[in-house]
LUMMAR-115188 format. One record per residue (C-alpha): x, y, z; residue in one letter. Coordinates in steps of 0.25 Angstrom, whole numbers, padded with zeros to 4 digits, always signed. Layout:
XYZA...
***
This chain:
-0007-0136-0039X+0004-0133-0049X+0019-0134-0051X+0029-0126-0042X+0035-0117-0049X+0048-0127-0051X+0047-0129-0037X+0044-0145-0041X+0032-0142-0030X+0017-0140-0031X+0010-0127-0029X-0001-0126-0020X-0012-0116-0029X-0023-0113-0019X-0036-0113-0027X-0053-0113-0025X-0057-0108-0038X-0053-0114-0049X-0050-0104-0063X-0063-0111-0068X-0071-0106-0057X-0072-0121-0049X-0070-0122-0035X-0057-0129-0028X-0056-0136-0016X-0043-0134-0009X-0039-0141+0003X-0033-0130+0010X-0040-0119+0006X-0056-0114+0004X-0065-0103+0001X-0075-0102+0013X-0082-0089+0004X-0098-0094-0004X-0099-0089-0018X-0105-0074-0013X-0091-0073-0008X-0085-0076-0021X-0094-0068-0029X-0091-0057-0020X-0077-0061-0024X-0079-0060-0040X-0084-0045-0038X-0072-0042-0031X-0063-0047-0042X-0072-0042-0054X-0072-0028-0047X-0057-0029-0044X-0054-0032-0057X-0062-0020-0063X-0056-0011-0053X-0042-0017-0060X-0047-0016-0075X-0053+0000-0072X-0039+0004-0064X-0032-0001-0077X-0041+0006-0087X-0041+0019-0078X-0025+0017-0077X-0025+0017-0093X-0031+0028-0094X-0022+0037-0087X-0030+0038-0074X-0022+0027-0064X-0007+0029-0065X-0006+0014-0064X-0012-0001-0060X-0008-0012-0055X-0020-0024-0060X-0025-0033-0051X-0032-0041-0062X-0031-0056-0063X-0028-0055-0047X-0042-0051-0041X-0044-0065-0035X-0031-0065-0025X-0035-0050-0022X-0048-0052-0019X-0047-0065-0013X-0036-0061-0003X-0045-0049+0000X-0058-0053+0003X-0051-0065+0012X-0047-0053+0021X-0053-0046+0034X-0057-0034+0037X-0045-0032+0047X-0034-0038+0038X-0023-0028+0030X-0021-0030+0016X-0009-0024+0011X-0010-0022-0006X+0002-0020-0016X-0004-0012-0028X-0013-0022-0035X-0023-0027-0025X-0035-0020-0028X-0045-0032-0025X-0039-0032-0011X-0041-0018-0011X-0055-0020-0016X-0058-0029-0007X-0053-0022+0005X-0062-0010+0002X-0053+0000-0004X-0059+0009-0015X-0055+0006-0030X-0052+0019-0033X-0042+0020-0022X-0035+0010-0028X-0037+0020-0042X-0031+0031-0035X-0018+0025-0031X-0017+0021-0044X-0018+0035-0050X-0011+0043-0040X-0023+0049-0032X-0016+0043-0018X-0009+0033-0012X-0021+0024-0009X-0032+0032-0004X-0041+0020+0004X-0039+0018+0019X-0031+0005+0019X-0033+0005+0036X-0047+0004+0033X-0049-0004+0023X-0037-0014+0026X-0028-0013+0011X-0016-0005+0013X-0012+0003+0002X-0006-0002-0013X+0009-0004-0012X+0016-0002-0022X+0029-0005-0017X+0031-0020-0022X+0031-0030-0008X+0032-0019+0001X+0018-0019+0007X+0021-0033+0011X+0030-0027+0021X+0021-0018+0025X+0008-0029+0028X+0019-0038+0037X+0021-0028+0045X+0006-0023+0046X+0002-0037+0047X+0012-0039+0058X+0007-0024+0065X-0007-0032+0067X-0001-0045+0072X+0004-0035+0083X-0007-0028+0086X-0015-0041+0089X-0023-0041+0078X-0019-0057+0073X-0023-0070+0079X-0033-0064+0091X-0044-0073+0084X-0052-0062+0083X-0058-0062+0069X-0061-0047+0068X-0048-0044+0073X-0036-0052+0066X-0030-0047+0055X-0022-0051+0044X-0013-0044+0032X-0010-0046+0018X-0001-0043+0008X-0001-0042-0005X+0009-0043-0017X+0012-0048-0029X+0022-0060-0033X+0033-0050-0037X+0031-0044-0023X+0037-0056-0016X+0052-0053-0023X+0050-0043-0016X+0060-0042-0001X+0048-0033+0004X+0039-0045+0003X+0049-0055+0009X+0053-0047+0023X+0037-0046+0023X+0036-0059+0023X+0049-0063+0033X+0042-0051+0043X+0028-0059+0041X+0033-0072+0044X+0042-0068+0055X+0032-0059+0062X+0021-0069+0060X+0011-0057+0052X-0002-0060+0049X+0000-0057+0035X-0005-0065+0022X+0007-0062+0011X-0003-0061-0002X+0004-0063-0014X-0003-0062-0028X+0005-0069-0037X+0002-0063-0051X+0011-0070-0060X+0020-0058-0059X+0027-0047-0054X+0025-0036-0065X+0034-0041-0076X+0040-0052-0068X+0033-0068-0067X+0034-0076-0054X+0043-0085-0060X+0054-0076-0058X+0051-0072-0045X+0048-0083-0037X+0055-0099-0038X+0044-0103-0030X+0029-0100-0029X+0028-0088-0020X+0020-0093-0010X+0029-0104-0005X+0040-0093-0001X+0030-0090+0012X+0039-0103+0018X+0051-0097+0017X+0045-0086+0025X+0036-0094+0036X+0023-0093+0031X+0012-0102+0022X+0010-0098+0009X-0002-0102-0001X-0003-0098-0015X-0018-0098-0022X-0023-0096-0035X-0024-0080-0036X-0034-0081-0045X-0044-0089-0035X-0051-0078-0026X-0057-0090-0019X-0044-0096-0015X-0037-0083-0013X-0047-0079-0004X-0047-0092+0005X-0031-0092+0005X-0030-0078+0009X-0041-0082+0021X-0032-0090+0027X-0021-0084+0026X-0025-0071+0032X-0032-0079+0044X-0019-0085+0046X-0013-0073+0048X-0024-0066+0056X-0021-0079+0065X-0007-0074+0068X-0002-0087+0059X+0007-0076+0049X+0008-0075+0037X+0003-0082+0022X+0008-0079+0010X-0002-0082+0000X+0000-0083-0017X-0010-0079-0024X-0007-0085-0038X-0013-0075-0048X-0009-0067-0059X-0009-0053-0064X-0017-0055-0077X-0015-0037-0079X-0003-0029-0079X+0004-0027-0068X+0002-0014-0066X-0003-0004-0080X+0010+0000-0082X+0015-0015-0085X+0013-0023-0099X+0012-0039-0094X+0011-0043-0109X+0025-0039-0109X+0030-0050-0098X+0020-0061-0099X+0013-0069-0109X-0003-0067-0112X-0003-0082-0113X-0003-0083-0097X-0012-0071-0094X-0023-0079-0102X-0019-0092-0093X-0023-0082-0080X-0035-0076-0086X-0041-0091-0086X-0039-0090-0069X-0045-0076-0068X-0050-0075-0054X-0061-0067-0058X-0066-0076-0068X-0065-0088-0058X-0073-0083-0048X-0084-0081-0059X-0084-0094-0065X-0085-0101-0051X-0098-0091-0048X-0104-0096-0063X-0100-0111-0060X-0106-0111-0046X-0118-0102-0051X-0114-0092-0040X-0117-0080-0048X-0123-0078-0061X-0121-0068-0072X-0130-0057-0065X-0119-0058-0055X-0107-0056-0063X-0113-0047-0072X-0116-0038-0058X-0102-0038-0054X-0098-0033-0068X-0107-0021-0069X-0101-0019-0053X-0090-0019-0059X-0091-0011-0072X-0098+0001-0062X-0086+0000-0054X-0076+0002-0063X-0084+0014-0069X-0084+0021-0055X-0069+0015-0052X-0068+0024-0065X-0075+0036-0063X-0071+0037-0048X-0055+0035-0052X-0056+0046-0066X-0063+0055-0052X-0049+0055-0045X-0040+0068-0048X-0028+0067-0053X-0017+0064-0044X-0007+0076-0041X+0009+0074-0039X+0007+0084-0030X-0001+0076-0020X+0008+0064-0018X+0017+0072-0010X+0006+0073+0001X+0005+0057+0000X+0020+0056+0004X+0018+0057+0019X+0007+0060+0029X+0014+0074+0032X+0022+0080+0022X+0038+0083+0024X+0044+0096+0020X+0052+0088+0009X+0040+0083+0003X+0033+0094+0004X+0045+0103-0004X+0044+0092-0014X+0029+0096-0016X+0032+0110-0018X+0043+0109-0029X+0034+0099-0035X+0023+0108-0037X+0032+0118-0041X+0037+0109-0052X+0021+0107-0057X+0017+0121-0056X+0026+0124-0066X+0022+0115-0076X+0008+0125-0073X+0002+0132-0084X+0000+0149-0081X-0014+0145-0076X-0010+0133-0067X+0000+0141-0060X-0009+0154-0058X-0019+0145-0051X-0009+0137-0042X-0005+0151-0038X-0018+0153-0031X
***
């Protein structure tokens, strides 16, 4: 519990792990998982967080056009994703690459969005994770309404284990100034979606701090909408996890939407185009890096002897073999043509697009040298 934000209320902070590893009782919540279930947890969020420090290596170094980091968030990420079922739709902004690995999709897909290769090359159908949005709160809009498609198709509240289904959106805190986000969530509401609203709360929304955005805590604005709100510590994946469980029950049940607030915050840039020392002081990234989720899931393995050193030192050389294949496979990718995008526009080309691709590679070829030219000539 802490002050509210001059609210002159508490704040209800749903936690199970404490920063120092120690297990919390909480009477509303709890983590039904055994401690194989969280280790399996810490390699997700050791090899998250590798996938993060590679993609921002590879980025400087001219190969990824941009990143967007995900580090200091792998707990809310990983403990939302792992809470969902096969059948349930995730729908991503462009930072959640621990719900995409936990979904299944391929890292390097996530590499080649990022460097221009496609638009996102994994089968989101298949695999249940939409494609990255980009778009600031729109893909809100786009889980209401596919979260109230499913509600229509009779696939919520039959009881049928195997069969309900749930949705959830991702965004960030500076996402919900957003109007997209609000009609999403007047639409949820008012059509009943089985939809959880997942905000990850990261302190900040590139440049600007919650303070500014918000008068109160994010998650109490789920009342003025109709529907329950919860915000846990972003930084617990065991808290995360069981808050999310419940939440995406409730809506498989046909009883709506949730909004949950993962309380985290973005201990990186916000995307490698950003300078953070520019806006915030280093004083309060050091006060986060004492609540690393990572490092909170390995002291509760050492203090409950769950896992020893042969453990962790098993995920790291996982994880330093990962980032060199992550590597090689990436630097394996060609190089993406401007010419190509104009095929990604539409699944069948119009004329007008198609004229635009003529003058533009009318406008490359002469930039050709003698020899260039004489070979696209045959």
């Amino acid at each position: 519990m802490s002050g509210g934000s001059g609210t002159g209320t508490e704040i209800e902070l749903v936690q199970l792990l404490s920063p120092e590893g120690e297990r919390v009782d909480h009477q509303g919540y709890s983590f039904s998982g055994d401690d194989e279930t969280v280790k399996g947890y810490y390699r997700d969020m050791v090899l998250t967080r590798r996938l993060d420090t590679e993609a921002t290596a590879l980025q400087r170094q001219g190969e990824l056009g941009l990143w967007a980091s995900s580090l200091g968030q792998e707990a809310a990420q990983v403990g939302s994703g792992r809470a969902m079922l096969a059948q349930d739709y995730a729908f991503p902004t462009y930072r959640e690459h621990g719900v995409a690995w936990c979904r299944g999709v391929d890292p390097l897909h996530l590499l080649s969005l990022f460097r221009g290769i496609d638009m996102g090359g994994w089968d989101s159908a298949a695999v249940g994770f939409a494609l990255y949005t980009i778009v600031i709160g729109a893909q809100t809009l786009h889980a209401t309404g596919y979260a109230m498609g499913i509600e229509r198709d009779g696939l919520v509240g039959t009881g049928d284990p195997a069969r309900d289904a749930a949705v959830i959106g991702y965004f960030g805190d500076g996402a919900t100034s957003q109007g997209d986000v609000n009609e999403a969530f007047i639409f949820a509401s008012s059509y009943n979606a089985p939809i959880v609203f997942f905000c990850q709360n990261n302190q900040w929304a590139i440049s600007e701090p919650i303070e500014r955005q918000s008068r109160i805590p994010l998650y109490r604005r789920a009342a003025g909408f109709g529907f329950p709100g919860v915000r846990v510590d972003g930084n617990d994946v065991l808290a995360v996890h069981a808050v999310t469980t419940e939440a995406l029950e409730r809506a498989r049940s046909g009883n709506g939407p949730t909004f949950i607030e993962a309380y985290t915050y973005r201990m990186g840039a916000h995307t490698t185009s950003d300078d953070p020392t520019k806006y915030r002081l280093a004083d309060d990234l050091e006060h986060w890096r004492l609540k690393d989720p990572v490092a909170r899931v390995r002291a509760y393995l050492n203090r409950t002897g769950a896992a020893d050193d042969s453990f962790f030192d098993a995920i790291q050389a996982e994880a330093d073999e990962f980032a060199v294949q992550l590597r090689a496979r990436c630097l394996g990718m060609p190089e993406p043509l401007m010419l190509d995008a104009f095929d990604w526009v539409y699944a069948e080309q119009t004329p007008y697009l198609a004229e635009q691709q003529a003058r533009y590679a009318e406008y490359k070829q002469s930039f050709a040298t003698e020899d260039e030219a004489v070979g696209a000539g045959h």
